[in-house]
C-alpha positions as CSV (number, residue, x, y, z in Angstrom):
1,X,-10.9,-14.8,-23.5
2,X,-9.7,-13.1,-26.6
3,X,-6.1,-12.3,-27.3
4,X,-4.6,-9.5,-25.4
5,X,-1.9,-6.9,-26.8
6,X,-0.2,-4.8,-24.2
7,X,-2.2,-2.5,-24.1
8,X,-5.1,-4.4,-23.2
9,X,-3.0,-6.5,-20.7
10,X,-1.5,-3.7,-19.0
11,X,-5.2,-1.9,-18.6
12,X,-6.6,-5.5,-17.6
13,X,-3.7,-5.4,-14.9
14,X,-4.1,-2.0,-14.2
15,X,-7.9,-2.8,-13.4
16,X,-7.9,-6.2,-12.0
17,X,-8.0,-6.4,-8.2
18,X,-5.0,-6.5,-6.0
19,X,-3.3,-6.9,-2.6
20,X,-0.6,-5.9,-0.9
21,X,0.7,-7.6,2.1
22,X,4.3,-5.6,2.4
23,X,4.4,-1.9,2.3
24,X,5.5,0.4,4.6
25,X,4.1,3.3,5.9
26,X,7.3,5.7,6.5
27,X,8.2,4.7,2.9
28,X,4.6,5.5,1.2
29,X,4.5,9.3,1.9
30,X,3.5,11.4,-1.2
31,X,6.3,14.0,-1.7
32,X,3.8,16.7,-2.7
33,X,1.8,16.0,1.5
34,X,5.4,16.1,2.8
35,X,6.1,19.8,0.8
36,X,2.9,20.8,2.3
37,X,3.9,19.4,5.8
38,X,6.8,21.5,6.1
39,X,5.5,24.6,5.1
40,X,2.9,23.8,8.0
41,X,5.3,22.6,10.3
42,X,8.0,24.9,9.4
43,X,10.3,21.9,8.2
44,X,13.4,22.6,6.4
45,X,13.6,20.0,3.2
46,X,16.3,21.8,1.3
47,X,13.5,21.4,-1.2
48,X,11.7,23.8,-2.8
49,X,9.2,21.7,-5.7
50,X,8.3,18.0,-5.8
51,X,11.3,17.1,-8.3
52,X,13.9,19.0,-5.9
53,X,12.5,16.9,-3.0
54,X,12.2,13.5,-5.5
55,X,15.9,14.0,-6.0
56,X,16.6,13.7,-2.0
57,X,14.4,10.8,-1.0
58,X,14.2,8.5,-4.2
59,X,16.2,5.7,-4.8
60,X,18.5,5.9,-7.5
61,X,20.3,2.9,-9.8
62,X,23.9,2.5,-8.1
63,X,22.8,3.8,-4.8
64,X,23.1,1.0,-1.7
65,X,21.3,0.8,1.7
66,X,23.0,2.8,3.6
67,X,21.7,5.6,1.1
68,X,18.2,4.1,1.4
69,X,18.5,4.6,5.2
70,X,19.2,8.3,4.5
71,X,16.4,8.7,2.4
72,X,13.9,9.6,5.1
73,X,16.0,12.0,6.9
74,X,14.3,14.7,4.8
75,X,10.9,13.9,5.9
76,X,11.4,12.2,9.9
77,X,9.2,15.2,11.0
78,X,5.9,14.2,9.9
79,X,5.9,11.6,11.9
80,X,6.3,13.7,15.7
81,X,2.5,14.9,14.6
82,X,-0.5,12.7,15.1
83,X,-2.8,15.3,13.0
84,X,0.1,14.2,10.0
85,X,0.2,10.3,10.9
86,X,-3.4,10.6,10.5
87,X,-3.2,12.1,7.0
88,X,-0.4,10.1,5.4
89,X,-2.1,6.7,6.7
90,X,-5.0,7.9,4.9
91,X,-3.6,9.0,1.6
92,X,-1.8,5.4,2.0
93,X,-5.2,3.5,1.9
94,X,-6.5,6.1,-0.8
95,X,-3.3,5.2,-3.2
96,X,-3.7,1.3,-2.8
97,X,-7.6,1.9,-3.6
98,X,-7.0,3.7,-6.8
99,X,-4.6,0.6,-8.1
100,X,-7.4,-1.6,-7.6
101,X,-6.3,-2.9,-4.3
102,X,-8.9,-4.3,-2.4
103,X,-7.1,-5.4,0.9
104,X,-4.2,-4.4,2.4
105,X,-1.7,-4.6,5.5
106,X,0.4,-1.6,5.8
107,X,3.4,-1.4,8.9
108,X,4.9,0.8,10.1
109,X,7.5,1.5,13.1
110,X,5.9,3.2,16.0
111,X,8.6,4.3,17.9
112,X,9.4,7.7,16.8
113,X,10.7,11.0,18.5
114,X,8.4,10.0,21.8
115,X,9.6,13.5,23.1
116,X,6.7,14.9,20.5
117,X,4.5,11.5,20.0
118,X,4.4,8.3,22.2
119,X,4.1,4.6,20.8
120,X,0.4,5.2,21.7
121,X,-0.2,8.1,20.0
122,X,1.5,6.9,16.6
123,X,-0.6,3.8,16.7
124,X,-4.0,5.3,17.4
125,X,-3.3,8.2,14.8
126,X,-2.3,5.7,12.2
127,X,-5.4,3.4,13.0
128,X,-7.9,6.4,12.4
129,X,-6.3,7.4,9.3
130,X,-6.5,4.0,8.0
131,X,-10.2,3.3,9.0
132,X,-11.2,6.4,8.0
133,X,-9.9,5.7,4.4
134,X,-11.1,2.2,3.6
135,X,-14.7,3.5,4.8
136,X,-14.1,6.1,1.6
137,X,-13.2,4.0,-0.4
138,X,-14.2,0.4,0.0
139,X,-11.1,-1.1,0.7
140,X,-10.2,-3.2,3.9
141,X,-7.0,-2.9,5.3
142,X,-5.2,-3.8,8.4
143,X,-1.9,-2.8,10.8
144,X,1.3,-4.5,11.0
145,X,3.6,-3.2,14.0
146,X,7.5,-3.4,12.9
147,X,9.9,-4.0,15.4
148,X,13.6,-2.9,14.6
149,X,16.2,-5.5,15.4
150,X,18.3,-2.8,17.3
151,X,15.8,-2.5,20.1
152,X,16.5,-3.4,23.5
153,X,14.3,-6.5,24.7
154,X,12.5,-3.7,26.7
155,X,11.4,-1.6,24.4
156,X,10.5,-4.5,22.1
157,X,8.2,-6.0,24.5
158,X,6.4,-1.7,24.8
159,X,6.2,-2.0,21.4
160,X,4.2,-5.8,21.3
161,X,2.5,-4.8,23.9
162,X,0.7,-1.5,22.3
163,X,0.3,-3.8,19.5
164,X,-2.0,-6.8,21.4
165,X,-3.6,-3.6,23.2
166,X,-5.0,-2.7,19.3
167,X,-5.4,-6.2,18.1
168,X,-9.3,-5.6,18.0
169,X,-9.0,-2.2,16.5
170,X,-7.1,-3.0,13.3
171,X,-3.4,-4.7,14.7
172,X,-3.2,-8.0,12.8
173,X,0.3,-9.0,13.2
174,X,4.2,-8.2,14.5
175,X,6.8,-7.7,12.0
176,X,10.8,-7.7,13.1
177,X,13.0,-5.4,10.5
178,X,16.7,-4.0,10.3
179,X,20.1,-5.0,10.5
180,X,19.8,-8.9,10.0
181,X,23.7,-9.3,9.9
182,X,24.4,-8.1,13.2
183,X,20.9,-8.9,14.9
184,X,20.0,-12.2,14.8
185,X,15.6,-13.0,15.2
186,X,16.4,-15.5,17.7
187,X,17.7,-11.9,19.6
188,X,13.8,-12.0,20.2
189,X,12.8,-14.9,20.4
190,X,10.6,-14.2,24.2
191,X,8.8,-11.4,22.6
192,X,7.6,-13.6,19.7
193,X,6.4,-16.0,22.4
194,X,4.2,-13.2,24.3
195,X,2.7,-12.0,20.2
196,X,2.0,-15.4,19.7
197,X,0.2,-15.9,22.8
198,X,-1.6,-13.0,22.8
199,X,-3.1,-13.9,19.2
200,X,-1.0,-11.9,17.0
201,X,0.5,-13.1,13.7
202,X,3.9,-13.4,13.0
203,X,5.7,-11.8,9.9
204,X,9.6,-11.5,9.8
205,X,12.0,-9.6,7.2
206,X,14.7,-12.3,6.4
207,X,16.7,-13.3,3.6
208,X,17.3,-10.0,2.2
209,X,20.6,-8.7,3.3
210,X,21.3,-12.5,4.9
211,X,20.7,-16.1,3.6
212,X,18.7,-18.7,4.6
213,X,19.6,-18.9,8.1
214,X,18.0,-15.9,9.0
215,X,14.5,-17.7,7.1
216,X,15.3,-20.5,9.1
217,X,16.1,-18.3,12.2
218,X,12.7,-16.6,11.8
219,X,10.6,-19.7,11.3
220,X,12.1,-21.8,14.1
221,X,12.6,-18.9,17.1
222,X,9.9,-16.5,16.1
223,X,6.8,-18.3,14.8
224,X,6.9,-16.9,11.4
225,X,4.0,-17.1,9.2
226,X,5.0,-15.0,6.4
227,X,8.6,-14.2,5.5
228,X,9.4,-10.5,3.9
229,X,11.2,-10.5,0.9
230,X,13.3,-13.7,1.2
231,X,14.7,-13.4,-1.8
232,X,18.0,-15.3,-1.3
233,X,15.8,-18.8,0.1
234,X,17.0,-20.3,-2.7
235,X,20.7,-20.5,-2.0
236,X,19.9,-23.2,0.5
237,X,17.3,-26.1,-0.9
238,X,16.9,-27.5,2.5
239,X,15.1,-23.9,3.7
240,X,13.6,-24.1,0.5
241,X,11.8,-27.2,1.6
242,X,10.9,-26.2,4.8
243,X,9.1,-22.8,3.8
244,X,7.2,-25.1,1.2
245,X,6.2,-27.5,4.3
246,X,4.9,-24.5,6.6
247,X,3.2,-23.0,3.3
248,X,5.0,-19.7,5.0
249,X,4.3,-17.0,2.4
250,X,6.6,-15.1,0.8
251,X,5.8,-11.1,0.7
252,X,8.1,-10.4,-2.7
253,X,9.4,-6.7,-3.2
254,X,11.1,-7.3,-6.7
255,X,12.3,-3.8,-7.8
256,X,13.1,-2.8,-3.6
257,X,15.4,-5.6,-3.9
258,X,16.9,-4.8,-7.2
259,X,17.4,-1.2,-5.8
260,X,19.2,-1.5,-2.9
261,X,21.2,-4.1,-4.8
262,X,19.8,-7.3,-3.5
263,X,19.3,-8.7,-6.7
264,X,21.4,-8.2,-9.7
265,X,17.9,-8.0,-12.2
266,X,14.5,-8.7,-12.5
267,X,15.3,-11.4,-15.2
268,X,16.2,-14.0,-12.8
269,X,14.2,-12.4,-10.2
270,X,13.1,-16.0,-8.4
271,X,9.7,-15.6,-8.0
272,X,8.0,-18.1,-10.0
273,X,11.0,-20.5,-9.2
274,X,9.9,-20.2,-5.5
275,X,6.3,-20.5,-6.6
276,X,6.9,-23.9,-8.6
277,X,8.2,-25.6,-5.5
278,X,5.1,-24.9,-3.6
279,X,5.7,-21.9,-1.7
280,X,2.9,-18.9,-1.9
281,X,4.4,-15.7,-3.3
282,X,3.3,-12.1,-3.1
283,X,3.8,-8.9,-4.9
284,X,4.1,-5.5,-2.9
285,X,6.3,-2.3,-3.6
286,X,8.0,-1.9,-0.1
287,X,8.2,1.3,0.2
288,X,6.3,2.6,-2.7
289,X,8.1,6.6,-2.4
290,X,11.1,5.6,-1.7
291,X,11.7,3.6,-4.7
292,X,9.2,5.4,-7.2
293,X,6.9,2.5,-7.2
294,X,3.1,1.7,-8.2
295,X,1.8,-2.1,-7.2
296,X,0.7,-2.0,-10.6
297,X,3.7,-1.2,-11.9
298,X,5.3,-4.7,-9.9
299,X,2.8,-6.7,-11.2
300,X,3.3,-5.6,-15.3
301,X,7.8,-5.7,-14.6
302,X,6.9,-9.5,-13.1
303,X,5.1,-10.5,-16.2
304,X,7.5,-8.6,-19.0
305,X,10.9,-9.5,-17.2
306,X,9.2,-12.7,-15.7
307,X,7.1,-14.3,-18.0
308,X,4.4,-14.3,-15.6
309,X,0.9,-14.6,-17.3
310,X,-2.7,-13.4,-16.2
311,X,-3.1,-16.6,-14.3
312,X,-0.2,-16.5,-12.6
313,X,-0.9,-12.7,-11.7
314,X,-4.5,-13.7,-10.2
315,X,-2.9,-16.0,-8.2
316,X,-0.7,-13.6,-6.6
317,X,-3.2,-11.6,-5.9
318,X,-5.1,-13.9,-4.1
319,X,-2.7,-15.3,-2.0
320,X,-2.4,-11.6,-0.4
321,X,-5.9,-12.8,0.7
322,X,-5.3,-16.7,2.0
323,X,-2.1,-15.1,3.6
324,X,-3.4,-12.8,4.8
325,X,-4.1,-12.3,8.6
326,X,-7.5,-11.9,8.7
327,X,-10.2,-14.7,10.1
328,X,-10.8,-17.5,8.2
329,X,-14.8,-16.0,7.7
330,X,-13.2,-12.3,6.5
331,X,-11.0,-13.9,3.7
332,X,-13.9,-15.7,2.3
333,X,-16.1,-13.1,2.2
334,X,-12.8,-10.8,0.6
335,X,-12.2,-13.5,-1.9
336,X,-15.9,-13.1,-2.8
337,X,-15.4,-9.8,-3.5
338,X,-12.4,-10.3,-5.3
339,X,-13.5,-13.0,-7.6
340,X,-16.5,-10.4,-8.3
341,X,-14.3,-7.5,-9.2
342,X,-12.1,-10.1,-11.4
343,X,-14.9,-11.5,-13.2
344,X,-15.9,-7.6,-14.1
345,X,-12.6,-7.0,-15.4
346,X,-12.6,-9.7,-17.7
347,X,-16.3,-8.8,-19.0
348,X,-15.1,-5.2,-19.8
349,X,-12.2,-6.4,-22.1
């Protein structure tokens, strides 16, 4: 392959297919859908233009996560609708496809305002949208249901339970998110059981606002598979170790974390440190609105503030496939289709 300037890399990168194993739905909503929501809806936004809205749900530099909490205050409304959960899954799939992304696992938290939309009806809505998208546009991409960690033990367990009733309809996997400080995993440790049982996978947010422990929590009590973000494993080598014996992946969010202050840059942004000791990495932009984010956009702020090259790139990107949740026979054939699209790429340049 010939030498590539950066302008050639960054249109290689920007063409080259991807995955994204993190990203969640109540953070992906295009600010221009949720404008046109509340004139439809009768919403008031405070907002009356994109950039007005931008300035009220957008992360800024200095800002912490009690201000990203806030963020979606604007916008909770779309989400009592099943005719809008339907339309933002959609437009979800439809942004992933036109970054190249070939497969996908989006999550989102179903319990809403169940006075206007029930766990069911989130689910199901969310599930059409999503199906509907990836038969438009060639991509594959499944659900993740995200538990918060300030849910009674009761309406955990509703929530994994709609989420085994869909496991043939597009449910892959259970995700636990939230306060980590003051909700331990282990909190949940009987409804992990029952996923597990019941054949779903196992993906926990740890490691973000709390150290290892929490990884450790999450691997030990709750059967994880896949650890979100996890970006402060390092500060204990022992953890370290044991992620890299369980060949539990790593779903990286590098500019989420630097946002709400969970890393200090993207410098020493321990991807590839994690990656060297034999742990699987990915890439994905969290909440993609919230934080002004393109996957693309990940990948190209890894490799200039990184160092990370084409090869460690592809490798990334197909680890969102080996990790991923899908049967052993559907990542083979996605790989396939990956290496195809790759091998396109590379003949174009």
């Amino acid at each position: 392959m010939r030498y590539l300037d950066r302008a050639d890399f960054l249109r290689l990168v920007q063409e080259m297919p991807k995955t994204e194993l993190h990203t969640h739905l109540e953070g992906a909503v295009r600010p221009d859908t949720i404008l046109e929501l509340a004139r439809v809806y009768n919403a008031d936004l405070g907002a009356a233009t994109v950039e007005e809205l931008k300035t009220k749900i957008e992360m800024r530099p200095g800002e912490n996560l009690l201000d990203f909490l806030k963020k979606f205050d604007p916008f909770r409304f779309v989400f009592d609708h099943p005719e809008s959960l339907r339309r933002v899954a959609y437009e979800m799939v439809e942004e992933e496809a036109r970054e190249g992304v070939i497969y996908s696992e989006i999550r989102i938290n179903p319990v809403k305002r169940e006075d206007r939309v029930s766990i069911d009806g989130v689910l199901d809505a969310v599930l059409e949208g999503m199906h509907e998208a990836s038969r438009d546009y060639g991509i594959e991409s499944r659900l993740i249901v995200s538990l918060n960690r300030s849910y009674s033990l009761e309406s955990a367990m509703r929530v994994a339970q709609a989420a085994v009733a869909r496991k043939d309809r597009g449910v892959v996997g259970l995700d636990l998110a939230g306060d980590e400080v003051h909700h331990p995993a282990s909190k949940f440790q009987e409804i992990f059981d029952y996923a597990q049982r019941e054949g779903l996978h196992i993906t926990i947010h740890a490691g973000e606002a709390v150290g290892p422990d929490s990884i450790r929590q999450a691997l030990e009590t709750c059967h994880a598979e896949r650890i979100g973000h996890g970006v402060r494993l390092g500060e204990d080598p022992a953890v370290v170790q044991e992620v890299a014996r369980r060949h539990a992946a790593l779903e990286m969010c590098p500019s989420s974390n630097l946002l709400i202050n969970a890393v200090k840059d993207l410098k020493s942004y321990p991807l590839m440190s994690y990656a060297h000791q034999g742990i699987p990495v990915t890439l994905s932009t969290d909440d993609r609105h919230i934080f002004d984010l393109t996957l693309t956009g990940e990948y190209m702020a890894m490799a200039e503030q990184c160092g990370l090259s084409l090869q460690d790139l592809e490798k990334i990107s197909l680890n969102g496939i080996r990790y991923s949740f899908l049967p052993e026979r559907d990542k083979a054939r996605v790989e396939a289709r990956w290496r195809e699209r790759m091998d396109a790429c590379l003949r174009e340049l």
